[in-house]
KEKE-3310 file (N, C-alpha, C; in steps of 0.2 Angstrom, whole numbers, plus 5000, padded with zeros to 4 digits):
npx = (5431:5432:5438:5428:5418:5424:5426:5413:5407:5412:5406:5404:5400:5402:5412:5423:5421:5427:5426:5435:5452:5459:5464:5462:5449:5440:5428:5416:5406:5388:5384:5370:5362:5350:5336:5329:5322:5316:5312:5310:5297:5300:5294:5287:5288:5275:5260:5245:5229:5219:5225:5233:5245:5251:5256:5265:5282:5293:5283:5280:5292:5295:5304:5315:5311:5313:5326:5328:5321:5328:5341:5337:5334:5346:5353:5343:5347:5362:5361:5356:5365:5375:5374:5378:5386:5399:5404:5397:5401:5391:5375:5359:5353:5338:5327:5316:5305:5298:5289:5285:5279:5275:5274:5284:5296:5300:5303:5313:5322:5329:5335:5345:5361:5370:5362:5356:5365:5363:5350:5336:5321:5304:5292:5276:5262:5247:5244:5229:5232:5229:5239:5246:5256:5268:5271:5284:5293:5313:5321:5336:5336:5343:5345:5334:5318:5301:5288:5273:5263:5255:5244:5239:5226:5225:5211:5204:5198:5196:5196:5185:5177:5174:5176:5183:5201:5210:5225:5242:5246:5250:5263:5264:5278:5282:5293:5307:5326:5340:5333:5328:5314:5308:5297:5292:5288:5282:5280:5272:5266:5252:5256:5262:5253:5244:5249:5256:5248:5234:5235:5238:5229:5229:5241:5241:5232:5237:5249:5241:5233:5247:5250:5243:5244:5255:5253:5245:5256:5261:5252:5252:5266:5275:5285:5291:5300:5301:5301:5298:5296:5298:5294:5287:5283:5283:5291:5303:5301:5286:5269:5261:5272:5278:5267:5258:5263:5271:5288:5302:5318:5328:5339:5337:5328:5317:5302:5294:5286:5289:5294:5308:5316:5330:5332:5328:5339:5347:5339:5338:5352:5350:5352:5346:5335:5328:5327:5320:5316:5328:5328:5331:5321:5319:5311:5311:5313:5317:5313:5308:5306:5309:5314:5325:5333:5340:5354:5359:5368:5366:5355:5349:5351:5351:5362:5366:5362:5360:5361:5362:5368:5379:5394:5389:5374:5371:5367:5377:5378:5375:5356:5350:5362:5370:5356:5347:5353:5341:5329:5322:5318:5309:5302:5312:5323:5337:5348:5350:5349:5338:5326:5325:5336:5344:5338:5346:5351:5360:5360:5367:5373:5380:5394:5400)
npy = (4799:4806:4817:4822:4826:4835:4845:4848:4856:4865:4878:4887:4898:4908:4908:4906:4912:4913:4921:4925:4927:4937:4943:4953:4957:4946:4941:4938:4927:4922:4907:4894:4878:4874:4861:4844:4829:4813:4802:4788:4779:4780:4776:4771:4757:4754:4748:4758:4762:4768:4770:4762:4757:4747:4741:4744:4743:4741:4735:4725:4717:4701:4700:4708:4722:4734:4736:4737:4749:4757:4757:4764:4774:4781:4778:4787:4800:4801:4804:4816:4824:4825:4833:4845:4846:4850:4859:4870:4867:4863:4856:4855:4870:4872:4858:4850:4834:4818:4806:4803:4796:4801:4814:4806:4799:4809:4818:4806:4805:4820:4817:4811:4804:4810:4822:4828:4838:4849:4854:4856:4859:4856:4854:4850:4841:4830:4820:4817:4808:4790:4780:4783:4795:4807:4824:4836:4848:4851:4863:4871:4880:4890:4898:4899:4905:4900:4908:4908:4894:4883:4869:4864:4856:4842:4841:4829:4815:4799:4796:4785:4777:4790:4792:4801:4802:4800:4810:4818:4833:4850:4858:4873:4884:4898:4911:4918:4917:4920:4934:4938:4937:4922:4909:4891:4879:4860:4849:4833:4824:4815:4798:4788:4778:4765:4770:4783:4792:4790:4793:4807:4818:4820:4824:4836:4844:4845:4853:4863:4867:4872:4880:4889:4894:4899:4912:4917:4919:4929:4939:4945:4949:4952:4950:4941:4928:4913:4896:4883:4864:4847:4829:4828:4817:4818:4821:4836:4843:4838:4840:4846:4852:4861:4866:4870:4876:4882:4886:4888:4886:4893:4906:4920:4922:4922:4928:4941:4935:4924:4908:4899:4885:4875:4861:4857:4858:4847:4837:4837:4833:4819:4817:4811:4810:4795:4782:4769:4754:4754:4769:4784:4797:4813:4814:4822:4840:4858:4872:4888:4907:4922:4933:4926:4928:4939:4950:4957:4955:4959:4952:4936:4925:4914:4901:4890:4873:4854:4839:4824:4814:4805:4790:4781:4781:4775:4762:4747:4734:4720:4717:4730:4738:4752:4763:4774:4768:4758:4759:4744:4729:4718:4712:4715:4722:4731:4737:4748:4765:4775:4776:4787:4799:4815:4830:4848:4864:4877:4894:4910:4925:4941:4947:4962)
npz = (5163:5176:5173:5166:5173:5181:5171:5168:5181:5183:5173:5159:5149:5141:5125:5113:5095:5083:5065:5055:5053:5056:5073:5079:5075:5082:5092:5108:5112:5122:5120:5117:5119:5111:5110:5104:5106:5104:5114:5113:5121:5133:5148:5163:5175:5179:5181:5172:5175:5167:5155:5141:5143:5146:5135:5131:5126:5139:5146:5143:5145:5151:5161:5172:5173:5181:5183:5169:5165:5173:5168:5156:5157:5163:5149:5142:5151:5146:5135:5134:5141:5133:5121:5112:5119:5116:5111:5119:5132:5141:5144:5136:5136:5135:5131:5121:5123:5119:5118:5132:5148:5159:5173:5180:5178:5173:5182:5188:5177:5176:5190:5186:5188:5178:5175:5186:5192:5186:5188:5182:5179:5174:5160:5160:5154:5158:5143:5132:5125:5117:5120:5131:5127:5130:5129:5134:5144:5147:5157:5160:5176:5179:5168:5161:5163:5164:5161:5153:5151:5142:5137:5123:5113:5103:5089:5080:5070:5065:5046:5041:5052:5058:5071:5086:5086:5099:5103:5106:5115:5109:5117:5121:5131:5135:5139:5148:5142:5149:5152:5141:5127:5123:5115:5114:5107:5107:5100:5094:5083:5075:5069:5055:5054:5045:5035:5025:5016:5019:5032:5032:5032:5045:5051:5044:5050:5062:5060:5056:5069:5076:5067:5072:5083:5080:5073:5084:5096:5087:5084:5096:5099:5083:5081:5089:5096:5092:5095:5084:5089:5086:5084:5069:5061:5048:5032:5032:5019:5015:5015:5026:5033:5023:5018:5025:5037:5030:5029:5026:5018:5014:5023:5020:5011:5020:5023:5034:5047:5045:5043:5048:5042:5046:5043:5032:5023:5027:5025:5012:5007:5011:5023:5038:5054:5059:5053:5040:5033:5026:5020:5024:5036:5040:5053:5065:5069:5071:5070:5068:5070:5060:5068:5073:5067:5064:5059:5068:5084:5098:5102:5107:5094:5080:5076:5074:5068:5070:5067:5081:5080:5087:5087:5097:5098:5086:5079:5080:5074:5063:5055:5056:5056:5057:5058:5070:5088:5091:5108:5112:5104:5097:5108:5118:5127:5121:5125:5118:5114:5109:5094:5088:5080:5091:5088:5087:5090:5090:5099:5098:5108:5106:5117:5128)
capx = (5424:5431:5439:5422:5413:5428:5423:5407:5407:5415:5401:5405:5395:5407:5417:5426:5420:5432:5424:5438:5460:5460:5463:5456:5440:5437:5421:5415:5396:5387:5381:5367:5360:5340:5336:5322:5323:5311:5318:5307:5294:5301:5288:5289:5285:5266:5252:5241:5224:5218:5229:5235:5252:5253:5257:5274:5290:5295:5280:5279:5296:5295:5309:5321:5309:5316:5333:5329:5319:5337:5347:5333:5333:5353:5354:5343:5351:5368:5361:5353:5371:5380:5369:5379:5392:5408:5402:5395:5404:5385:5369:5355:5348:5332:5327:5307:5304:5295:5287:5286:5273:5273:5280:5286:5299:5304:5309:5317:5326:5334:5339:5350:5369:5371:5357:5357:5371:5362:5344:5332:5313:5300:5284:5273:5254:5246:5238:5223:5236:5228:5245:5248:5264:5265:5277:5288:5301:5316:5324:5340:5333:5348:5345:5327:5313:5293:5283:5266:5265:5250:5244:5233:5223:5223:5205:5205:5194:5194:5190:5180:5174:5172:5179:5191:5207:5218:5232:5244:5247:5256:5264:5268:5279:5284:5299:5314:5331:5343:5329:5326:5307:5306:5292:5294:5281:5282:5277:5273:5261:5251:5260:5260:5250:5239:5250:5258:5242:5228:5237:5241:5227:5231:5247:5240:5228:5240:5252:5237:5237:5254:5250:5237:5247:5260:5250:5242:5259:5264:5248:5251:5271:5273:5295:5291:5304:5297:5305:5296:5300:5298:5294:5283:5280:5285:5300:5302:5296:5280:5263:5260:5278:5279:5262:5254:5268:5275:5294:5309:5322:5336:5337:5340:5322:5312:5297:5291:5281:5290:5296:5313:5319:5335:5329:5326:5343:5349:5333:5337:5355:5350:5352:5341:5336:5326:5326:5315:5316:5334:5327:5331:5317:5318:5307:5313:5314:5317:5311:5312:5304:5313:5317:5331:5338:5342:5361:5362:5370:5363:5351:5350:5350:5354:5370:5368:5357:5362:5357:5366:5371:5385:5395:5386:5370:5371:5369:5383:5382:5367:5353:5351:5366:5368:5351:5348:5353:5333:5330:5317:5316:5308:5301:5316:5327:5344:5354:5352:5347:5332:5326:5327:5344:5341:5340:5348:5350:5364:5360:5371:5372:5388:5394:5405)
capy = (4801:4810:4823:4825:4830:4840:4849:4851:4856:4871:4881:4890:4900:4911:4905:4911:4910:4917:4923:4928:4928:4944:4942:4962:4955:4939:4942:4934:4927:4917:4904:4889:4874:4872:4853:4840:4821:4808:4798:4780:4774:4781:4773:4767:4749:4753:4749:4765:4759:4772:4771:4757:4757:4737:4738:4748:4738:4739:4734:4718:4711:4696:4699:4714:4726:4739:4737:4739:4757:4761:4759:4767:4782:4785:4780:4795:4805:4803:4808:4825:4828:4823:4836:4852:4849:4850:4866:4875:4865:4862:4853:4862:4875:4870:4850:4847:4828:4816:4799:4802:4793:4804:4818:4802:4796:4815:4817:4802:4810:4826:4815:4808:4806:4814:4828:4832:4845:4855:4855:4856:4861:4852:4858:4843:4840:4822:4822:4812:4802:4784:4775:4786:4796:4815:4826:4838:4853:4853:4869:4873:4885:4896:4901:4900:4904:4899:4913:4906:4889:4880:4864:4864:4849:4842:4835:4826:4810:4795:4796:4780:4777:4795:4794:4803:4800:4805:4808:4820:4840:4852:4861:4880:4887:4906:4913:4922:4915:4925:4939:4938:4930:4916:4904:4885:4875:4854:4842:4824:4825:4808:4795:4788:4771:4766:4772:4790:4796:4789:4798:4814:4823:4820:4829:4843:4846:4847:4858:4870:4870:4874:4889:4895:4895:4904:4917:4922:4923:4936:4946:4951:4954:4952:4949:4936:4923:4906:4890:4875:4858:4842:4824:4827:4812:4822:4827:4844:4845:4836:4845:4850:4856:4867:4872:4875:4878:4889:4884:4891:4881:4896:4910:4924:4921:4920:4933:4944:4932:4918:4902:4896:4877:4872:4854:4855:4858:4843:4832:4836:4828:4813:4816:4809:4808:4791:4776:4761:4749:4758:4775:4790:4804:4817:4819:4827:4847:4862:4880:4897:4912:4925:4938:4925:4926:4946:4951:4958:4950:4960:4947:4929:4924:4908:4902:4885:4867:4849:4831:4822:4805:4802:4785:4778:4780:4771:4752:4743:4728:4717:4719:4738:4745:4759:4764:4772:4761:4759:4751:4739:4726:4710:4711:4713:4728:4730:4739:4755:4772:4776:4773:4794:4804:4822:4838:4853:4869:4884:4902:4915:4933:4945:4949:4965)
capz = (5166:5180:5171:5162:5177:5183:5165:5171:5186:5180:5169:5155:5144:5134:5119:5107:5089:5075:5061:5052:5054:5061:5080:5083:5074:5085:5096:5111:5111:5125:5118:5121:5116:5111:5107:5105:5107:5104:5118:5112:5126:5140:5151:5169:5176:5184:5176:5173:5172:5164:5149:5136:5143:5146:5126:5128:5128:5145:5152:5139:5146:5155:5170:5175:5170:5186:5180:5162:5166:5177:5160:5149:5163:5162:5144:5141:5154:5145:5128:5134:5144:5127:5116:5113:5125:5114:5107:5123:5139:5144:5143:5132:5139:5134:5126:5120:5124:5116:5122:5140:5150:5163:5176:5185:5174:5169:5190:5186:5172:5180:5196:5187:5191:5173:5176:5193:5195:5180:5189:5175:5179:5172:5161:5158:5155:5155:5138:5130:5119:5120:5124:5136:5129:5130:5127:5139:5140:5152:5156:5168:5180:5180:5160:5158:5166:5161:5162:5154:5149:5141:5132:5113:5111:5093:5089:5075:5067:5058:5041:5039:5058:5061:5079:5088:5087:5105:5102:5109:5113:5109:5120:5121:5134:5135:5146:5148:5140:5149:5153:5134:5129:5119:5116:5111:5104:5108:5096:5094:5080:5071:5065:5049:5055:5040:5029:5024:5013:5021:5038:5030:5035:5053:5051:5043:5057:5067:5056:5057:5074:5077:5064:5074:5089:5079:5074:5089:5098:5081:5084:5101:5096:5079:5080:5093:5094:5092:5091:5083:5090:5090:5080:5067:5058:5040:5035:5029:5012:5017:5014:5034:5034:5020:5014:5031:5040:5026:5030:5019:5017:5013:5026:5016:5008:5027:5026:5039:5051:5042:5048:5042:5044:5044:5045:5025:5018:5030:5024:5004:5006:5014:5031:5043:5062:5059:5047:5041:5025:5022:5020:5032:5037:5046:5057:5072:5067:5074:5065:5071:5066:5057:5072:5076:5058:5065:5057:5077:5090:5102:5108:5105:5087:5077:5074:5069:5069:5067:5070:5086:5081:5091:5083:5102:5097:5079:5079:5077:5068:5062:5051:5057:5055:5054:5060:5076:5092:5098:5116:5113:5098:5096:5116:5119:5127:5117:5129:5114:5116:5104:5087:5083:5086:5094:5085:5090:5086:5093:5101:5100:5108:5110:5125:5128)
cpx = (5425:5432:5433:5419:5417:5426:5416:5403:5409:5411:5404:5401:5400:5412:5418:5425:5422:5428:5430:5446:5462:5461:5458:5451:5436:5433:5421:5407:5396:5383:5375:5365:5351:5340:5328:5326:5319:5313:5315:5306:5297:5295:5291:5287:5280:5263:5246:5235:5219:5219:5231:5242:5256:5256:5264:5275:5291:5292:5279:5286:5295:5299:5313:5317:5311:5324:5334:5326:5323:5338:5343:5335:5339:5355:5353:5345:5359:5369:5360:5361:5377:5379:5374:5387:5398:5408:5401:5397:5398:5380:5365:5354:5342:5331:5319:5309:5297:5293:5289:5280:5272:5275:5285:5294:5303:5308:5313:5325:5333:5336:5346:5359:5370:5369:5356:5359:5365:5355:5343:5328:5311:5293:5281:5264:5253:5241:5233:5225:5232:5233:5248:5255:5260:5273:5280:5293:5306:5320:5330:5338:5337:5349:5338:5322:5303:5292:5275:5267:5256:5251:5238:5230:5222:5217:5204:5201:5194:5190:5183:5177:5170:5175:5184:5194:5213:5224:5238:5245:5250:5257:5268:5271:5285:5288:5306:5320:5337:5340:5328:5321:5309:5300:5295:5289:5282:5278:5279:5265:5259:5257:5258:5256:5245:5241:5250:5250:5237:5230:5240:5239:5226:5235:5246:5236:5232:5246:5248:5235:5242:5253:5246:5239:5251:5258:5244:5248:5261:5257:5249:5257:5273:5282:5295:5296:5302:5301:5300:5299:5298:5296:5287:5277:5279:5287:5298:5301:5290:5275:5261:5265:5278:5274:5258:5257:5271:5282:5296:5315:5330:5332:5335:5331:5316:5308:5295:5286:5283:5294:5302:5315:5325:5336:5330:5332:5347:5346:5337:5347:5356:5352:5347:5339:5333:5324:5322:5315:5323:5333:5326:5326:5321:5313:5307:5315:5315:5317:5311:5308:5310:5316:5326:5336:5342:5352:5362:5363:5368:5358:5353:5348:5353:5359:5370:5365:5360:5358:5361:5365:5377:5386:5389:5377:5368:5373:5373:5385:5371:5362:5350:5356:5368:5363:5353:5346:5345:5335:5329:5317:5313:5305:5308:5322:5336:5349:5354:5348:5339:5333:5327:5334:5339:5344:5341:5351:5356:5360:5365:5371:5378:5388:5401:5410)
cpy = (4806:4817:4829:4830:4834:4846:4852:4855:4865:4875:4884:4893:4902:4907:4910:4909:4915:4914:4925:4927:4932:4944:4948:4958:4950:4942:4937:4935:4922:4913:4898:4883:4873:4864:4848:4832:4818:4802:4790:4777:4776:4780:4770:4759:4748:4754:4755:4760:4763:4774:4764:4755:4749:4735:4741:4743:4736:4732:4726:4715:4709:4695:4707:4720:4733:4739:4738:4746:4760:4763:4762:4775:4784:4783:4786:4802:4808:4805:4816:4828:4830:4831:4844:4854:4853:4856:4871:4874:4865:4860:4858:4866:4872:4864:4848:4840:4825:4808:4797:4801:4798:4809:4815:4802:4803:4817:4812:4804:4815:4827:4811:4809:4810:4820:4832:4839:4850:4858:4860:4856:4857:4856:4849:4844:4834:4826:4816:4805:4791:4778:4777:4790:4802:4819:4832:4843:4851:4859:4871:4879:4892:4899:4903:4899:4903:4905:4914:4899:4886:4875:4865:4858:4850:4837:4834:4817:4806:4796:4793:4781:4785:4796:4798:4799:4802:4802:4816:4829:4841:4859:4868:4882:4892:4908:4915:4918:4919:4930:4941:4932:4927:4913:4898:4881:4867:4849:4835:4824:4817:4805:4792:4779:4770:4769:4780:4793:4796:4791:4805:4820:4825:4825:4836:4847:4848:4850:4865:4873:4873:4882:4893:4897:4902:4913:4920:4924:4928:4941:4950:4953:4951:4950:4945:4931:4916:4902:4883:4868:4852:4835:4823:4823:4813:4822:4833:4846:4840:4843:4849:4854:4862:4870:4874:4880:4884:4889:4888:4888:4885:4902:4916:4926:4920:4928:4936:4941:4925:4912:4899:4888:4875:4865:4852:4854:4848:4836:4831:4833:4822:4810:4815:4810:4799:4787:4771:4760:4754:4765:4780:4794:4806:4821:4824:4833:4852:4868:4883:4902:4919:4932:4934:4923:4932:4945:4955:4956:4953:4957:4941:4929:4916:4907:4895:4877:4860:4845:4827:4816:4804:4796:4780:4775:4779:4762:4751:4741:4725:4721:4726:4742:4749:4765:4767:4768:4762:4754:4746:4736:4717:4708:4710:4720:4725:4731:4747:4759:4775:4776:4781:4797:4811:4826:4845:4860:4876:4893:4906:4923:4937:4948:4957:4964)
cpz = (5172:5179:5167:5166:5180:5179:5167:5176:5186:5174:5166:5149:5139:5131:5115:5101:5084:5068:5056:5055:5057:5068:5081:5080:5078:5091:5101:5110:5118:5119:5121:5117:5118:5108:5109:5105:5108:5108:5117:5119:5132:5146:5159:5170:5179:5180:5176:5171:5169:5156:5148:5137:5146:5139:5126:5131:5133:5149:5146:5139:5152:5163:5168:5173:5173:5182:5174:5161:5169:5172:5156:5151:5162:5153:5142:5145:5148:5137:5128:5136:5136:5120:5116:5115:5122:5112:5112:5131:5143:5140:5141:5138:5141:5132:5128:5122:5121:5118:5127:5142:5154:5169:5180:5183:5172:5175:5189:5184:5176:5186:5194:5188:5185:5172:5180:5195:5189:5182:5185:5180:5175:5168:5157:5158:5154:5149:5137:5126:5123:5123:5130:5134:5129:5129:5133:5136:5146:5152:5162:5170:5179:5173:5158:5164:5164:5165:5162:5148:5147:5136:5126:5114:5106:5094:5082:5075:5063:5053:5040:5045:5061:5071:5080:5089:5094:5105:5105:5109:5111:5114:5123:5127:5132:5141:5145:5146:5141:5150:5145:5133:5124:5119:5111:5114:5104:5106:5096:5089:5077:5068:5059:5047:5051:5033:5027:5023:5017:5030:5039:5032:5043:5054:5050:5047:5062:5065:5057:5066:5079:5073:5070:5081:5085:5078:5080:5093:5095:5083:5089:5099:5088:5077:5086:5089:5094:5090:5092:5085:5088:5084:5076:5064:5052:5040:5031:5022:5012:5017:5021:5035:5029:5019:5019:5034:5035:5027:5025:5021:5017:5020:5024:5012:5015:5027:5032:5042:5049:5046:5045:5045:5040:5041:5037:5021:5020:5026:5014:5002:5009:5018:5035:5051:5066:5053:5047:5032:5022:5017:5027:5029:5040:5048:5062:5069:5071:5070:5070:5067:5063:5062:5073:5072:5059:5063:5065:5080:5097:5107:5102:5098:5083:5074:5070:5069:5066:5072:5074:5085:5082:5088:5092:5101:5088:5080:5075:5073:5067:5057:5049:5057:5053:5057:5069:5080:5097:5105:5114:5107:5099:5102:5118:5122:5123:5118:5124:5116:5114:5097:5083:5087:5085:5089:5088:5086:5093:5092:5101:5103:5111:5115:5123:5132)
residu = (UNK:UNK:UNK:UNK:UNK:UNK:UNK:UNK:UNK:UNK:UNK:UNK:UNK:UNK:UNK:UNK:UNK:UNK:UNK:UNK:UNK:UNK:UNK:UNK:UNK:UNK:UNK:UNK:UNK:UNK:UNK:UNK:UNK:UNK:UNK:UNK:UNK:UNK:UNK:UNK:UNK:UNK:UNK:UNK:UNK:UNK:UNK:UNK:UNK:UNK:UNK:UNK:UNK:UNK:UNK:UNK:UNK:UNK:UNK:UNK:UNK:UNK:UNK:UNK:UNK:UNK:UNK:UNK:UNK:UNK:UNK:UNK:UNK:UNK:UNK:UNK:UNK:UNK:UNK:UNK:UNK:UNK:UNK:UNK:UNK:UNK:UNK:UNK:UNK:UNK:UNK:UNK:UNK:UNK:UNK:UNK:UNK:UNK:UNK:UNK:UNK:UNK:UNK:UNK:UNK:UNK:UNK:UNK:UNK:UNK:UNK:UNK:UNK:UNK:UNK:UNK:UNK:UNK:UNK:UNK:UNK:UNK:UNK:UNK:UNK:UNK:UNK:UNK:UNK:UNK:UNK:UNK:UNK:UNK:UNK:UNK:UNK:UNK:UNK:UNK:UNK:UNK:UNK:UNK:UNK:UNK:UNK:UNK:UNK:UNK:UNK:UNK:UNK:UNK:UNK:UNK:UNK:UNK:UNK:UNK:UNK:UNK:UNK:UNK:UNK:UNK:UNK:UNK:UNK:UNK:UNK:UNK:UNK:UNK:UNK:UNK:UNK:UNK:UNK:UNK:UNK:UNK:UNK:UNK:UNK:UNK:UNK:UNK:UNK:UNK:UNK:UNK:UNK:UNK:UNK:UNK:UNK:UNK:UNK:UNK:UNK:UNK:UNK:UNK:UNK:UNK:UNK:UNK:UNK:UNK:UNK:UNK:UNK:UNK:UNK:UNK:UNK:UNK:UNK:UNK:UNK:UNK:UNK:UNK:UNK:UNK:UNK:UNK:UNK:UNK:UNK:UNK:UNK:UNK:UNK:UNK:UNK:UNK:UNK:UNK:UNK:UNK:UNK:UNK:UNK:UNK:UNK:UNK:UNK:UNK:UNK:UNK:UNK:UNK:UNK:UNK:UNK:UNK:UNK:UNK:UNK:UNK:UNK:UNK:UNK:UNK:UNK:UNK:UNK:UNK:UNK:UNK:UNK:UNK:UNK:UNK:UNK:UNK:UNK:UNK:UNK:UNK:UNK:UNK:UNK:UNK:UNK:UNK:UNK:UNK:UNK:UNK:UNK:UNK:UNK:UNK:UNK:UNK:UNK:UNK:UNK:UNK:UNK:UNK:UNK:UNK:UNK:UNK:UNK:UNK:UNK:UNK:UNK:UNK:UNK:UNK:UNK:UNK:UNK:UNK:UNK:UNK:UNK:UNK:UNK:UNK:UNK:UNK:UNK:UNK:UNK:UNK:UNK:UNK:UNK:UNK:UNK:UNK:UNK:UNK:UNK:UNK:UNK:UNK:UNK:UNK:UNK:UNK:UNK:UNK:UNK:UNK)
# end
């Protein structure tokens, strides 16, 4: 442990990535790590009377509640630190969030002994979500700057009752990576409560929203860089993901204004980020638009995406395992991480 934060303590961006045998040909790139994480109910111990948040886990066990929000808190500290590292000798850059109550809990977060030293920035809105979750970026200060940040509201209706349904933003924020712009887009779209079909159109509502974000950042610059995030509640050959979203599966075939998803080739060999009745999705995604497919290394560009299940956050033993290690089961905390593993995705740009 100590030598870990020795390691850390000591920042490094550049690596060396051999492309070839050749010593004269080997390059140096800075590299980063971009990442999402549905980190499962991250919830504090005070009742909001405003919201339904008497019905999360936490707040429905009977004793240690303060001590089981400590462990939930540095649990997910030491997933976000874990994200990347071996690869970049640091915590993402950037990591959407996913099932957070509140900016309470996200100060929480980037106090921790695991996150501290790396001080991370915060973007948060409370949203209209009826349980109270919402979603979040954080970003170390020292690589990324916001520039202009805003939330989407998805309005969306019951079929049969006709009411709305609240349920959460999504959340764009724009800003400098390295004095290079980016935008990234932060979802947590319906779930598939009531059943895929009959919650389908939810999805694609808010599939269409995400378009329509995307195309107004392409209209003012049209090689805008955009990165898709977050837990959609589809996997990627799902109708929101490919036929609104327009996705491509190979890069090599990414259209001008196009969207490409790594996320797909992972999904079609039965890779997952979250399981149930011994079938993996994946939901948690991460897309990009086709500037950062560029054959230049002159500015950031995409190097390479995976799904971060560390042997730690994989249950054990018992009926689930295999499955990731969730907190809460049964009212009951488990001592494990979350029910989804993080997806992540590498930057590259060459350095002279």
């Amino acid at each position: 442990m100590q030598n870990r934060l020795i390691r850390q303590c000591v920042f490094v961006v550049v690596i060396l990535i051999t492309f070839n045998l050749s010593a004269q040909n080997t390059k140096k790139f800075k590299i980063h790590t971009i990442a999402f994480y549905n980190a499962e109910n991250l919830f504090d111990t005070i009742n909001d009377p405003n919201k339904f948040d008497e019905y999360s886990p936490i707040m429905e066990l009977k004793s240690k509640r303060s001590f089981v929000y400590k462990k939930k808190i540095e649990h997910t500290a030491k997933v976000i630190s874990d994200i990347g590292f071996k690869t970049t000798n640091n915590t993402p850059a950037i990591i959407g969030l996913a099932e957070i109550e509140n900016k309470s809990v996200l100060e929480d977060l980037v106090n921790s002994n695991d996150l501290v030293k790396k001080d991370y920035g915060i973007v948060h809105f409370n949203s209209p979500d009826s349980r109270g979750i919402d979603v979040a970026l954080l970003y170390q200060k020292k690589l990324f700057t916001p520039i202009h940040i805003s939330n989407h509201e998805l309005k969306i209706y019951d079929n049969i009752t006709k009411k709305r349904i609240y349920t959460r933003d999504q959340l764009l924020v724009s800003g400098t990576l390295e004095k290079e712009m980016i935008h990234v887009i932060v979802n947590h779209w319906p779930s598939r409560r009531g059943g895929e079909a009959r919650s389908q159109s939810k999805r694609v509502a808010a599939a269409r929203l995400n378009r329509r974000i995307v195309d107004s950042l392409q209209s003012i610059n049209p090689y805008a860089k955009i990165f898709i995030m977050g837990d959609l509640n589809d996997n990627p050959t799902n109708t929101s993901v490919k036929r609104v979203l327009k996705t491509i599966k190979e890069k090599e075939n990414v259209p001008f204004k196009g969207i490409y998803n790594p996320m797909e080739s992972f999904f079609k060999k039965g890779i997952g980020s979250n399981a149930f009745r011994d079938s993996w999705s994946l939901f948690d995604q991460i897309m990009i638009t086709k500037p950062l497919l560029s054959k230049k290394y002159d500015s950031f560009r995409f190097y390479k995406a995976g799904i971060f299940n560390a042997k730690y956050l994989v249950t054990p033993k018992g009926r689930f395992k295999g499955y990731p290690y969730r907190s809460f089961a049964n009212g009951k905390f488990t001592n494990g991480f979350s029910d989804h593993f993080p997806v992540y995705m590498y930057v590259i740009r060459e350095i002279n």
